[in-house]
C-alpha positions in Angstrom: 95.2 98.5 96.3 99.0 98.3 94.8 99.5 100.3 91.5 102.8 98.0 90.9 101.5 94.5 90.5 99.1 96.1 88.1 102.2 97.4 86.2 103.9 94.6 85.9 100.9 92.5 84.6 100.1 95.2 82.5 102.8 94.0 80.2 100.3 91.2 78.5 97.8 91.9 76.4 95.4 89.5 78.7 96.9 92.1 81.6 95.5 95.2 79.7 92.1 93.5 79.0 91.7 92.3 82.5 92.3 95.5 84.1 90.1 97.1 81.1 86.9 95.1 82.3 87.3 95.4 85.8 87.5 99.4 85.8 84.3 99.1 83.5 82.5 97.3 86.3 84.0 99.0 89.2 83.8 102.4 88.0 86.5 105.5 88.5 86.9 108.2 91.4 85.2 111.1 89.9 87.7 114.3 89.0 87.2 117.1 91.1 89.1 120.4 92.4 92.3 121.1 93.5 93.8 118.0 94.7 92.3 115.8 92.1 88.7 114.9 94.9 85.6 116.4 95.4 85.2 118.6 98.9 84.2 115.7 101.1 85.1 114.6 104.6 87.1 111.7 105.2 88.3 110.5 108.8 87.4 112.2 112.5 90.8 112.2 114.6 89.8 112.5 118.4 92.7 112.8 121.1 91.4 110.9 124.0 93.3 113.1 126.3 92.3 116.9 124.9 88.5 116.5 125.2 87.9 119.9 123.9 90.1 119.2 120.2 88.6 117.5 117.5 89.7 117.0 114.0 87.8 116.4 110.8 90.2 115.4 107.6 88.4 116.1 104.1 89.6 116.2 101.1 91.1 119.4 100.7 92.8 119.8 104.3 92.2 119.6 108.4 89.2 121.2 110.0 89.6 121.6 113.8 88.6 122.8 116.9 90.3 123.1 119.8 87.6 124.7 122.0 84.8 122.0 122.2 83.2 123.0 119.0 82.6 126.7 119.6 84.6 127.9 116.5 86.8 125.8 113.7 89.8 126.3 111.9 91.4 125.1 108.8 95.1 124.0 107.5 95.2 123.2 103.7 97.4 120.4 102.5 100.3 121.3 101.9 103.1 120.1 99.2 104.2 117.2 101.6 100.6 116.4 102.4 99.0 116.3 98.9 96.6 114.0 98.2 96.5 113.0 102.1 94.0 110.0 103.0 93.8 107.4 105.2 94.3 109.6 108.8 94.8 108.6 111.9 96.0 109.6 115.2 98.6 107.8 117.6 97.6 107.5 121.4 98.4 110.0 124.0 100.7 111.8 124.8 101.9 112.2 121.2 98.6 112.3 120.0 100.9 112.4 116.8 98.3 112.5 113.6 99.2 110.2 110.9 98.6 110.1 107.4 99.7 108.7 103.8 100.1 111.1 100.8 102.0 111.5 97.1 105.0 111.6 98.9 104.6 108.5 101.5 103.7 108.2 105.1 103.6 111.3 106.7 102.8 112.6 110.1 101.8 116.2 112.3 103.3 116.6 116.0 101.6 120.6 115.9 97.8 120.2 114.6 99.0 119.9 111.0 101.0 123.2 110.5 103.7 121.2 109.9 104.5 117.8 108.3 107.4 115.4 107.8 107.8 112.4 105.6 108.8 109.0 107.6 112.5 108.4 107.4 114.7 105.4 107.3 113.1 102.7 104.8 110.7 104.5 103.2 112.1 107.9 103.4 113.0 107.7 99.2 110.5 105.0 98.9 106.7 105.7 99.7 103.9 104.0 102.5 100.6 102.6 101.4 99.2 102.3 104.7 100.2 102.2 108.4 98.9 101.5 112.2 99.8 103.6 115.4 100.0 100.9 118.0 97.1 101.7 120.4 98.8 100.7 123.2 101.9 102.2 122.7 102.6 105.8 121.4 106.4 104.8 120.2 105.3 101.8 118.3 104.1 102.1 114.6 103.7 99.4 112.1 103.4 100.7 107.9 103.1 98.9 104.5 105.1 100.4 101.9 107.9 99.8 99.3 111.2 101.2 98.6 110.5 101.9 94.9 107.7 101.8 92.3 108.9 97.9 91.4 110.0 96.6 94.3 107.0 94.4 96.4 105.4 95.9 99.3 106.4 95.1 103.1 105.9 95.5 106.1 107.9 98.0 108.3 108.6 98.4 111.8 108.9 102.1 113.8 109.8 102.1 117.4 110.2 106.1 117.7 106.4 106.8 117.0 106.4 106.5 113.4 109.6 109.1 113.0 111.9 106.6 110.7 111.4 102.9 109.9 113.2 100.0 110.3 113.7 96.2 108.1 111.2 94.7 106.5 109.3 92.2 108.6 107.1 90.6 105.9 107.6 91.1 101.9 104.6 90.4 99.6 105.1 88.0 96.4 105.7 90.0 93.1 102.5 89.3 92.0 100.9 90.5 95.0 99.8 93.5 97.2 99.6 94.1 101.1 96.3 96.6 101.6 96.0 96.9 105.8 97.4 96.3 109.2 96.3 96.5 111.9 97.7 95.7 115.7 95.0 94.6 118.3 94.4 96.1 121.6 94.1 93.8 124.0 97.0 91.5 122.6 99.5 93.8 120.7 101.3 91.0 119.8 98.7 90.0 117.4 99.0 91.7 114.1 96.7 91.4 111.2 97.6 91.8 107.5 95.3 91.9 104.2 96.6 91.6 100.9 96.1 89.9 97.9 97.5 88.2 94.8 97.2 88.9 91.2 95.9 87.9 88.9 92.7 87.4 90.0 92.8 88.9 93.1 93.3 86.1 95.5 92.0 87.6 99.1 94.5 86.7 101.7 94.8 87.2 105.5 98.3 86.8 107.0 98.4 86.7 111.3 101.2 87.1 113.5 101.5 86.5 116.8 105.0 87.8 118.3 104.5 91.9 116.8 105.3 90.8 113.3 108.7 89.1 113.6 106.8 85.9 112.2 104.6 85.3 110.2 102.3 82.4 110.0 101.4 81.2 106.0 98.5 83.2 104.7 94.9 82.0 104.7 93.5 81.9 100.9 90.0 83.6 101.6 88.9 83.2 98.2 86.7 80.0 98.7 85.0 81.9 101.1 85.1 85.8 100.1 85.7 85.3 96.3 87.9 87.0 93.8 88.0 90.5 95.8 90.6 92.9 97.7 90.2 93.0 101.4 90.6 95.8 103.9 90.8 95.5 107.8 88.4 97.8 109.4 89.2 97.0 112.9 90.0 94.2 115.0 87.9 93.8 118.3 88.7 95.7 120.9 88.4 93.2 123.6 88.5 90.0 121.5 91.7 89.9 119.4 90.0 87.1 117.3 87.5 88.8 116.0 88.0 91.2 112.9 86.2 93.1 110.7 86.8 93.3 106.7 85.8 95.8 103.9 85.4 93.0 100.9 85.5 95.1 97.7 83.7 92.9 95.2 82.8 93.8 91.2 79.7 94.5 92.3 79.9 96.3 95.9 81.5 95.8 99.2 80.4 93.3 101.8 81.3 93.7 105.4 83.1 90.3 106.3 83.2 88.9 110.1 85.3 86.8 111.7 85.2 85.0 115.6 88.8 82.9 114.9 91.4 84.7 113.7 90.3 84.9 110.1 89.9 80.9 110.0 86.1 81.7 108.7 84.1 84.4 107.8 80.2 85.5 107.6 79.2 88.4 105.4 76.0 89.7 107.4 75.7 93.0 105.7 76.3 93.7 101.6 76.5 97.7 99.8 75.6 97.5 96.2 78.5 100.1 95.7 80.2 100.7 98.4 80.9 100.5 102.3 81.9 103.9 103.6 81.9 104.0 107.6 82.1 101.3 110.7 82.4 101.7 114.1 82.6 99.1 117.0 81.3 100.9 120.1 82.3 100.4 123.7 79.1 99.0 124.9 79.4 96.3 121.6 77.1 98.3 119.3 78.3 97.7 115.6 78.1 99.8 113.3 78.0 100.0 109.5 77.2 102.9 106.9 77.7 102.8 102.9 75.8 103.3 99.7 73.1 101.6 97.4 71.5 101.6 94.2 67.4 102.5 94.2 65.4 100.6 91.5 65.7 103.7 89.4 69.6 103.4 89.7 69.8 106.3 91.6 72.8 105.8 94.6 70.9 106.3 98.4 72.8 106.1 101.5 72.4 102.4 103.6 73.1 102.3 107.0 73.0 98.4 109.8 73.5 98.2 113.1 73.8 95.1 115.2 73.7 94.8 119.1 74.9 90.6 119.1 78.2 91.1 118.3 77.8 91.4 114.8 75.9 88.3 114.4 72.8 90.0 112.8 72.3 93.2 111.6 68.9 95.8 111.4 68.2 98.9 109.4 69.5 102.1 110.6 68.5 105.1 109.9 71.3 107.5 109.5 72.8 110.2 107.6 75.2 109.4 104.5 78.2 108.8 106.7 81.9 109.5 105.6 83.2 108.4 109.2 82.2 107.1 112.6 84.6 107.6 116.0 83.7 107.2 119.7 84.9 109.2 122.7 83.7 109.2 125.8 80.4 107.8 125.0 80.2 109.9 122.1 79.3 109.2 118.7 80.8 111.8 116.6 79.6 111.0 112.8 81.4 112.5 109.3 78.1 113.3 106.9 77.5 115.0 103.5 78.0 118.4 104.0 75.4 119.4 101.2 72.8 116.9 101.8 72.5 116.0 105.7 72.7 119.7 106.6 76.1 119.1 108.5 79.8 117.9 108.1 80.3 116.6 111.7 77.7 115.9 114.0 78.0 113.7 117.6 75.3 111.3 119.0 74.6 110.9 122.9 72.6 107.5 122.3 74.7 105.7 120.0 73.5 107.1 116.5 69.6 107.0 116.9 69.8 110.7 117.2 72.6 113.2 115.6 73.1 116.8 116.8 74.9 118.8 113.9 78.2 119.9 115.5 79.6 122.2 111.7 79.0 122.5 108.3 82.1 123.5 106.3 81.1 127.5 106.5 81.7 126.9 109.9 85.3 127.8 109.2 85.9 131.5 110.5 89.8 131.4 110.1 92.8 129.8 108.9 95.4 128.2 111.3 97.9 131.5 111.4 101.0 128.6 110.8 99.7 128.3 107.1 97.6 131.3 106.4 100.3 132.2 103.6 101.2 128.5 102.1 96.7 128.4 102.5 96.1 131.6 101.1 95.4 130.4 97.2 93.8 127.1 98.4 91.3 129.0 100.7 90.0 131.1 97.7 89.6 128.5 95.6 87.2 127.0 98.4 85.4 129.6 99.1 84.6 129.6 95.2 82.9 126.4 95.7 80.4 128.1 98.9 82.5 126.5 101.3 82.9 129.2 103.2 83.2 133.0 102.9 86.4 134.4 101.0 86.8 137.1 103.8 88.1 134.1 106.1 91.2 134.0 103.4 94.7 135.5 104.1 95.8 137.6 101.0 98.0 135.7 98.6 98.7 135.0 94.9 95.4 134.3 93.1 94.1 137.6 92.0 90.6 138.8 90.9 90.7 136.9 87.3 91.2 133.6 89.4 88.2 133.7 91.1 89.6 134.8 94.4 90.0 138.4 95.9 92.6 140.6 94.5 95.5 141.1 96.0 95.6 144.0 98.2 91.9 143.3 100.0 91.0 143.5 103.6 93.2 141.1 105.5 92.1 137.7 106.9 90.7 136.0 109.5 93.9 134.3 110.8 93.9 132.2 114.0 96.4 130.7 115.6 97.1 127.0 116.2 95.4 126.4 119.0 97.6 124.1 120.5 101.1 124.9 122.3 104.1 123.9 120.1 104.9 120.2 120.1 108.8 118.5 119.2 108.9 118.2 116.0 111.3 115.8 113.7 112.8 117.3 110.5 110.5 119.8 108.0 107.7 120.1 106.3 107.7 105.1 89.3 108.3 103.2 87.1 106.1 100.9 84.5 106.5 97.7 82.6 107.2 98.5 79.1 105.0 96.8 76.6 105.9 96.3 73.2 104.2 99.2 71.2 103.3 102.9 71.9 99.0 102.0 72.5 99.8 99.7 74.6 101.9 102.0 76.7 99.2 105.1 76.7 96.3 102.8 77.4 98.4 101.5 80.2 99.7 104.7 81.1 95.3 105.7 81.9 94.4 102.5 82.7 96.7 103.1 86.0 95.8 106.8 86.4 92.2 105.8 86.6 92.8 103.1 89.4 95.0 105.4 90.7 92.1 108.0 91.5 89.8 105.0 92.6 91.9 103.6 94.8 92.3 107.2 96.0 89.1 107.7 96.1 87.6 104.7 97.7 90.7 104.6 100.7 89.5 108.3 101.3 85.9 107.5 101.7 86.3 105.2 104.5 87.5 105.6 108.0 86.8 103.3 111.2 86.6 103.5 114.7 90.3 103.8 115.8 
């Protein structure tokens, strides 16, 4: 969700009451360490053609392992990659990893020791959201803006997400673009969610020649309600079917639809909020999130369906952060301090979960980083992450909470994988009429800011 059509409307007083109730409802993203989220997993990157490498993205950096599991390394973010969320990796032989931060869309050619910012369009502007092109590792489609006023587009890349071209579709002032999303089997049908304000009015815009044209938007509202829409995956051998995260006042609903986004069902509804999905190669759906127990305390729900989405059972599963298949592997993102494991992979499509690493599973840090990582390590291991010995020496002394400078050096692995090319090296308000106006705007935005932060990190799907 779009901070700027929220600034602009901000300027009434209706704006500021508006946005007032609906953060009551909805709720904030709760503060938390370094980066502004608590420790949590986020996404599971897994390069189809390196078997043995497998990437879990949390909030407070990269956790890999390049060996099949047998021992796991870490990169921090770093300044270019604060706040990272929403990653994703691009299809072999790039394998390029993908990711939007404070600073725009950026993306990793080496693992994550290094990242660069997109160039061309968006280079002084920033990206909100962005899809590697499955079938094609130079092709790369983004949402983002020039500057904090200007609407939201959507841009083209054809050097594998390096720079970015013209706009191919602009969003009304009043509106917001929230996903895209290119399908497999027919890449030259591209999906688009976004809404319009106020309200919001749940759209879905479809093209079918790679996003030089557009067809007019369907209003979804009649059918979905006031809500704000994101794409969690188009089918991977129907390019008709998609699947939405609805984000309602009251929870998210998983939305369904066999035409193009013509009509929807809504088999499956989270009284907060829809965290995982995955659409499995065999046709196995499935959909993870949270609810609310009669004693209003928030327990993990998890549906699977095995006709195509059609109808959906119980599952029993693990509070999921993520879900990604390889292989005929079910590799699932968990709650690291409740389900006893961070990552864990399934051999019968998520009846059964074998923990794969918990967070003090990390015995080094990538040796590319261990100085820029140094601080950021201690202050994990001061949460029980993992042991402090792990950390390269750095800046934060003893009164910080970390070792003091001058202890017994670190743990310090290498990258793990051979140097890759790399490319280059690692707003604005309305203005209301009187000063309250302007503060309660100015934390009115801050706090959707962290939501929206925090709900686009707690859900990945199935690439």
């Amino acid at each position: 969700m779009s901070n700027r059509p929220v600034l602009r409307h901000l300027a009434s007083g209706e704006g500021l009451l508006q946005l007032l109730a609906s953060l009551v409802v909805m709720g904030a993203c709760p503060s938390a360490q370094a980066n502004g989220a608590f420790p949590n997993s986020l996404g599971i990157l897994l390069p189809a053609d390196r078997r043995e490498e497998t990437f879990l993205a949390t909030t407070f950096g990269l956790i890999s392992s390049h060996d099949g599991g047998k021992s796991w390394t870490w990169s921090c973010e770093q300044p270019v990659a604060t706040a990272a969320n929403l990653y994703q990796m691009g299809p072999s032989p790039l394998d390029r990893i993908f990711a939007v931060s404070s600073h725009g869309l950026i993306y990793s050619d080496d693992g994550s020791c290094t990242w660069s910012v997109a160039a061309g369009a968006l280079q002084d502007g920033w990206g909100t959201d962005a899809f590697a092109d499955p079938t094609d590792p130079m092709h790369v489609l983004a949402i983002g803006a020039p500057n904090p006023m200007s609407p939201e587009s959507v841009y083209e890349s054809t050097d594998g997400g390096i720079s970015f071209g013209s706009p191919l579709f602009t969003a009304p002032l009043t509106g917001a673009l929230t996903g895209i999303e290119i399908a497999r089997s027919n890449p030259a049908i591209v999906y688009l969610a976004m809404y319009d304000a106020p309200g919001p009015h749940p759209q879905i815009g479809k093209s079918t020649d790679g996003g030089k044209t557009w067809a007019a938007p369907l209003d979804l509202e009649p059918i979905l309600g006031r809500s704000t829409l994101r794409i969690l995956a188009v089918d991977p051998t129907d390019p008709d079917k998609i699947f939405l995260r609805v984000s309602q006042p009251f929870g998210d609903v998983l939305a369904v639809s066999a035409d193009g986004g013509v009509t929807f069902q809504t088999p499956v509804k989270f009284a907060f909020q829809l965290t995982a999905f995955a659409r499995l190669a065999s046709g196995t759906v499935l959909v993870a999130g949270s609810d609310f127990d009669p004693q209003g305390n928030m327990t993990p729900a998890s549906y699977r369906s095995t006709d195509a989405a059609h109808t959906f059972g119980a599952w029993s599963a693990p509070r999921l952060r993520a879900l990604a298949e390889r292989s005929g592997q079910l590799y699932a993102a968990a709650d690291n301090f409740n389900d006893g494991f961070a990552l864990g992979v399934s051999t019968d499509e998520g009846l059964t979960f074998m923990p794969l690493m918990t967070y003090d599973k990390v015995t080094s840090v990538m040796g590319c980083v261990q100085t820029a990582c140094s601080d950021s390590c201690r202050a994990q291991a001061a949460l029980s992450l993992w042991s402090a010995s792990i950390c390269p020496a750095g800046t934060m002394g003893a009164d910080a909470g970390g070792q003091p400078d001058g202890a017994s050096p670190a743990s310090v692995a290498p990258s793990g994988r051979p140097p890759a090319a790399r490319h280059g090296c690692a707003g604005s308000g309305a203005e209301p009429s009187d000063f309250s106006a302007v503060v309660l705007a100015a934390a009115l935005v801050g706090i959707l800011h962290d939501r929206r932060r925090c709900r686009r990190r707690s859900l990945s799907t199935d690439p």
